[in-house]
C-alpha positions in Angstrom: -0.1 33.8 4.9 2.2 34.3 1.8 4.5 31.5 0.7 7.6 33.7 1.9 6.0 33.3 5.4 5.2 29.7 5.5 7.5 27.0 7.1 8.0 24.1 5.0 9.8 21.6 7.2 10.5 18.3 5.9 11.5 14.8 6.2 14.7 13.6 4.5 16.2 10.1 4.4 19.5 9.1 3.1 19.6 5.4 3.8 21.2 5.1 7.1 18.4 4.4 9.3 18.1 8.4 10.0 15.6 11.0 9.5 17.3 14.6 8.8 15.1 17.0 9.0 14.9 20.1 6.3 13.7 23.5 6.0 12.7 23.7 2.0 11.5 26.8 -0.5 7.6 26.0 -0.5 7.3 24.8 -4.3 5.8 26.5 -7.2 2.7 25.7 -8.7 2.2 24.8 -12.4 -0.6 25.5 -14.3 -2.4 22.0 -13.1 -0.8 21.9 -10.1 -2.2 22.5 -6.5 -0.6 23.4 -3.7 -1.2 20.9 -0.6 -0.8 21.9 3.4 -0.3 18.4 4.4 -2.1 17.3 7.3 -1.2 13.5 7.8 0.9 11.0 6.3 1.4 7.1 6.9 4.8 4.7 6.8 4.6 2.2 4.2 7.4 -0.5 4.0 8.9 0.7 0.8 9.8 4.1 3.1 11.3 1.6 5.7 13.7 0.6 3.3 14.6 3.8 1.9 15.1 5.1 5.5 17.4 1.8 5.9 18.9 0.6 3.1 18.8 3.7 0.4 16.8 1.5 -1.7 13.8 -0.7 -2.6 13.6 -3.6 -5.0 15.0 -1.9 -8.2 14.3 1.7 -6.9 17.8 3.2 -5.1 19.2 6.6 -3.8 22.1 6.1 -5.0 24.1 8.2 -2.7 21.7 11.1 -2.6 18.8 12.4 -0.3 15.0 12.4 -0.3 11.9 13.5 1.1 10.2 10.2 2.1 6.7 9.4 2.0 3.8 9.0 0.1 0.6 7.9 2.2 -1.1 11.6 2.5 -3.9 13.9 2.5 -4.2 17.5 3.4 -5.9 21.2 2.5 -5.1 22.9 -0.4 -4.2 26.0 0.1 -3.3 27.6 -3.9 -4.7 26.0 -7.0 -3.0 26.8 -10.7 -4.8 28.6 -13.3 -6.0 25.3 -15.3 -7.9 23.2 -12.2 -11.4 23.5 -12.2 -12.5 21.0 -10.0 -10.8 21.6 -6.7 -10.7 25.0 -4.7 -8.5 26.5 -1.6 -9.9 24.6 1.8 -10.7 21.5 0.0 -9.4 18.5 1.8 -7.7 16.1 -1.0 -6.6 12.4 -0.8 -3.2 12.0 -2.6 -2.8 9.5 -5.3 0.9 9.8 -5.5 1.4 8.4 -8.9 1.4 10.8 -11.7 1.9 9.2 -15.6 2.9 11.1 -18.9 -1.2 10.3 -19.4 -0.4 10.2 -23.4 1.3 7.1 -23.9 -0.5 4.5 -25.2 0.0 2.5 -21.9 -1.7 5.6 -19.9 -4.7 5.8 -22.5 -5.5 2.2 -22.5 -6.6 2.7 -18.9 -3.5 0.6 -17.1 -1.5 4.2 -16.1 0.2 2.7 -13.5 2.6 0.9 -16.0 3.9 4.0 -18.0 7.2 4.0 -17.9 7.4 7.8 -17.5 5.5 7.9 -14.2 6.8 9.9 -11.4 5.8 8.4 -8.1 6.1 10.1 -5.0 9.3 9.1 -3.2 10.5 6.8 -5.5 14.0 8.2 -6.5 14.7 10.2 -8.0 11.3 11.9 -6.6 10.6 13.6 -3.5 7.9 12.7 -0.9 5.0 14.1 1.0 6.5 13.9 4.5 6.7 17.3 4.6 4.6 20.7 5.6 3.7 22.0 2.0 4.0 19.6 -1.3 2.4 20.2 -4.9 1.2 17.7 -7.0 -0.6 17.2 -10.0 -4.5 18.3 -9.7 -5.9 15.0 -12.1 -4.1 12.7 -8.9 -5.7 14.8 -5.8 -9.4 13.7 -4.9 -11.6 15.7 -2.5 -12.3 13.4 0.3 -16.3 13.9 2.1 -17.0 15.4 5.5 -17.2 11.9 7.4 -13.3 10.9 6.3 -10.3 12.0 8.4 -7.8 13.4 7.1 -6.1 10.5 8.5 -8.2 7.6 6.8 -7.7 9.6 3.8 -4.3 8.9 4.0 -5.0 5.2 4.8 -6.6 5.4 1.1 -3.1 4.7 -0.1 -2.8 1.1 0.8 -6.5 1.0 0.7 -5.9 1.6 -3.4 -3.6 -1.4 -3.4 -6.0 -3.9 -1.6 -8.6 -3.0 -3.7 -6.3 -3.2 -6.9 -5.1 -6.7 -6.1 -9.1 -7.9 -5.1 -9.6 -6.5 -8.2 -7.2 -8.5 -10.2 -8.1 -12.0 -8.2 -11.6 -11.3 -9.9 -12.9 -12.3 -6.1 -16.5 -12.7 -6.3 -19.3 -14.3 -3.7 -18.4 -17.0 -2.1 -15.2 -17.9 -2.6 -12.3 -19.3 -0.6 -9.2 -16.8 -0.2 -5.5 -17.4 1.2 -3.6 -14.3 1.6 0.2 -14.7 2.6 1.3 -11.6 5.1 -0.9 -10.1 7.6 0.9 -6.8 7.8 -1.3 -3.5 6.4 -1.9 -4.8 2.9 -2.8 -8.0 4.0 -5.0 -7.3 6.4 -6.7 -4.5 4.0 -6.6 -7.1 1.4 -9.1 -9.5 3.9 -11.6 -6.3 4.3 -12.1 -6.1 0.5 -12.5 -9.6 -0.4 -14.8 -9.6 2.5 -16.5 -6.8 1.2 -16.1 -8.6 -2.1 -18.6 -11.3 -0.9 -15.5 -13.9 -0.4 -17.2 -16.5 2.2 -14.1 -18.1 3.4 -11.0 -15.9 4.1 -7.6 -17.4 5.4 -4.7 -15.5 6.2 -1.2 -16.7 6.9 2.2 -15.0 9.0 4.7 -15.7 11.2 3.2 -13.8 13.9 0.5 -14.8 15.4 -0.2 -11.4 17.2 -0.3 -9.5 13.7 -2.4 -13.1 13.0 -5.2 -12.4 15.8 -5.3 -8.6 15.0 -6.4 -9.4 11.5 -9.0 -11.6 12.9 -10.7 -9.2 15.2 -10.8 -6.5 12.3 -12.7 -9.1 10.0 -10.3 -9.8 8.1 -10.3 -13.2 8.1 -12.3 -15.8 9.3 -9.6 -18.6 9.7 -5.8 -18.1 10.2 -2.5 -20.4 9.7 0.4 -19.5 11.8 3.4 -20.1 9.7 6.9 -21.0 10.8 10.4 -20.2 9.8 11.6 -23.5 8.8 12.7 -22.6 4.9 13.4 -26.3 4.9 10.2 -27.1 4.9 8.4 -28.3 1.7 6.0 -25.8 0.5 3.3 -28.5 -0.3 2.9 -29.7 3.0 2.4 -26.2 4.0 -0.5 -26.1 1.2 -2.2 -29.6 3.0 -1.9 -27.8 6.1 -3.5 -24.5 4.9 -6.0 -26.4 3.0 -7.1 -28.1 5.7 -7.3 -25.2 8.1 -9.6 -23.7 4.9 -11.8 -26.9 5.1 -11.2 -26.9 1.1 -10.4 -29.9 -1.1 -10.2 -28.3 -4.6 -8.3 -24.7 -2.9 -8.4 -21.2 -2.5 -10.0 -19.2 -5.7 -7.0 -17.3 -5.2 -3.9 -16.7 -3.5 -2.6 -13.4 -2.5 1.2 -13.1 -1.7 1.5 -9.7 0.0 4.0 -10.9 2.3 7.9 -10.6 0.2 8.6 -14.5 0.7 9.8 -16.4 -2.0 8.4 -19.4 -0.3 5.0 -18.0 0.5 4.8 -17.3 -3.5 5.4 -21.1 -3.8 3.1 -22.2 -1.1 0.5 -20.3 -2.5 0.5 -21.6 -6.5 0.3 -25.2 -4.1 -3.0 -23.8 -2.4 -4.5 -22.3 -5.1 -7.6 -24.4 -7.1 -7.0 -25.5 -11.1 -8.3 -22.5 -12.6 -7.3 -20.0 -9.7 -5.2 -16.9 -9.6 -2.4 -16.0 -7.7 -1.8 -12.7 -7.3 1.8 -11.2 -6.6 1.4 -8.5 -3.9 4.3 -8.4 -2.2 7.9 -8.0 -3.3 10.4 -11.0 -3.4 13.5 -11.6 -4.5 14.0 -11.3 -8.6 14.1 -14.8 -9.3 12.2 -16.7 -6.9 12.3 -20.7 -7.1 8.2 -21.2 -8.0 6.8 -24.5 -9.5 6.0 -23.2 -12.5 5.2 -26.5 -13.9 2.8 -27.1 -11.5 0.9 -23.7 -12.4 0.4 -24.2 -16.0 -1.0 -27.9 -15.6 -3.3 -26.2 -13.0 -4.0 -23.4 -15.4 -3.3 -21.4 -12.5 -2.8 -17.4 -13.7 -0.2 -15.7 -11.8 -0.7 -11.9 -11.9 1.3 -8.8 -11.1 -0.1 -6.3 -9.3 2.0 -2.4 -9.7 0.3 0.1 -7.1 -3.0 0.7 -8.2 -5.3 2.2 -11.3 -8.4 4.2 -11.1 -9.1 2.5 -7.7 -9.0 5.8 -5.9 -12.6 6.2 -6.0 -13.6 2.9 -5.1 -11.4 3.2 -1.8 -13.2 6.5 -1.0 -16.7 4.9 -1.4 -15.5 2.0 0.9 -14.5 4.1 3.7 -17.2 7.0 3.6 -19.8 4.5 3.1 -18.3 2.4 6.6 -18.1 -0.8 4.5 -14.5 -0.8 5.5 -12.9 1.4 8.5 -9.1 2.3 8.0 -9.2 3.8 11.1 -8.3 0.6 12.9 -5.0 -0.2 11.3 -3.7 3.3 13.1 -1.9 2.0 15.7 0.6 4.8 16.6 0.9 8.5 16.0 3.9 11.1 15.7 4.0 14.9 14.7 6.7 15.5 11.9 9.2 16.9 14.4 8.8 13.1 15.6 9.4 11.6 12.7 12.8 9.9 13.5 10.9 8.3 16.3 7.8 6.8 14.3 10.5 5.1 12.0 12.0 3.6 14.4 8.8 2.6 16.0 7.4 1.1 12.9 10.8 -0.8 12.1 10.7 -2.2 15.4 8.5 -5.9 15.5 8.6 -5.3 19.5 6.4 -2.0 19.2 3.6 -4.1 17.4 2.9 -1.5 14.8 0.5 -2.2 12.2 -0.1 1.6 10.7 2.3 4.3 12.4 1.1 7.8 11.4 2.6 11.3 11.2 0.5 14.1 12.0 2.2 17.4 10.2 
């Protein structure tokens, strides 16, 4: 079929809890470009908020319009003149972060920190949530026979997970706390599980999302957490701590939840010499006892997206050390998209992983 006969529809959000959806020109290859029938495509949180607000954390719309998404796979279906390693019909994972790659940032290895890098529905850049999207070839990985197309969409998050694991240095036998048992929490448990961490506890204020992460393995102890903000964040610690069976604390903390409080909570639970690891996205100036952290020499690390995990999250999955799959709790077709929004915005509908088919 020739690109004047194909149908790109596609998914636009302006901020006001709407889904408009967009016949577009299919878009033109460069020379290390490849051209991407997109097959499925997850909602992440940061999409939620686009679709919502028109903004997330320092990222806004300002007024304008975008394609949304950026969890995908699909086929390609035209290749530029310079890629060599992928071919029309291969099935590609999307790592939808692509750098300047020759900034010194970029080749020292930590790419996700360029300043120049243009990330896939982050304004002012379209998304993926559409029938036909290029990207650059060096970002698209061929994913084996035994993954989905959509658990190679799931390799998204799966990237993060890993990332942050990777950044706690989690190691056999170790004692976890991760704050939030939404997608990346819960895919966060998986990998320090598959890390060799013995003793995994994960905290949230919904003890449904709570026992869902318990029957995937991804935790071996849970704390169901309140919404008293009154309450003093070292008291929650004892309580976690105790729950853990742990006198010295977790090895390391993993906020992946957004709260300020959580961030706090966790520096308190965290051993002398443990990391915490800043998953999740908070206010800008959270209230944190610093104090506390540097007698503890407790490191408190970033975490951006992801570098060079991609890999990693495709060996976890096609090996079966870690199955995606399960997160998947609802589908939609892109005409549906509107729907599966408001699905995965809704607490009632119990979403963990909503996911468009195209």
């Amino acid at each position: 079929m020739s690109s004047e006969e194909r149908t790109n529809l596609a998914a636009i959000v302006e901020g006001n809890r709407k889904i408009r959806l967009e016949h577009r020109d299919i878009p033109t290859l460069g020379t290390n470009d490849v051209l991407i029938s997109i097959s499925s495509v997850g909602i992440c949180g940061s999409d939620l908020k686009y679709w919502a607000y028109g903004k997330c954390g320092r990222f806004s719309l300002n007024g304008k319009s975008m394609v949304i998404g950026h969890e995908a796979a699909g086929v390609v279906t035209s290749v530029g003149s310079g890629v060599k390693h992928l071919k029309i019909g291969d099935r590609v994972t999307i790592e939808p972060g692509v750098p300047c790659k020759s900034c010194e940032i970029c080749q020292g290895g930590r790419y996700n920190l360029c300043k120049k890098m243009r990330f896939c529905a982050t304004p002012p850049v379209d998304g993926n949530l559409c029938n036909y999207y290029v990207h650059d070839a060096d970002f698209c990985y061929k994913i084996p026979d035994n993954i989905t197309t959509e658990e190679a969409a799931m390799l998204e998050p799966l990237s993060v997970a890993v990332y942050a694991c990777e950044r706690a240095n989690i190691g056999l036998g170790q004692s976890i706390v991760i704050f939030g048992a939404g997608p990346i929490g819960i895919l966060c448990g998986l990998v320090a599980k598959n890390s060799g961490a013995s003793n995994i506890c994960i905290v949230d204020i919904d003890e449904g999302r709570l026992a869902f992460a318990k029957s995937l393995g991804a935790a071996n102890k849970t704390y169901f957490a309140t919404l008293e903000a009154s309450k003093d964040p070292s008291k929650v610690a004892d309580d976690i701590l105790e729950i853990l069976g742990s006198d010295l604390g977790a090895h390391s903390s993993l906020e992946c939840s957004g709260a300020d409080s959580s961030l706090a909570t966790g520096i308190h639970v965290t051993r002398p010499g443990g990391s915490v690891i800043l998953v999740g996205r908070g206010s800008l100036s959270p209230s944190i006892p610093i104090v506390l952290a540097a007698t503890k020499e407790v490191d408190i690390k970033g975490v951006f997206r992801y570098a060079n995990n991609y890999p990693q999250s495709i060996s976890l999955v096609s090996s079966g050390a870690i199955d995606v799959s399960k997160l998947i709790t609802h589908r939609f077709t892109l005409q549906e998209s509107e729907k599966a929004f408001e699905v995965a915005a809704d607490s009632r509908q119990r979403a963990i992983k909503v996911m468009i088919n195209c």
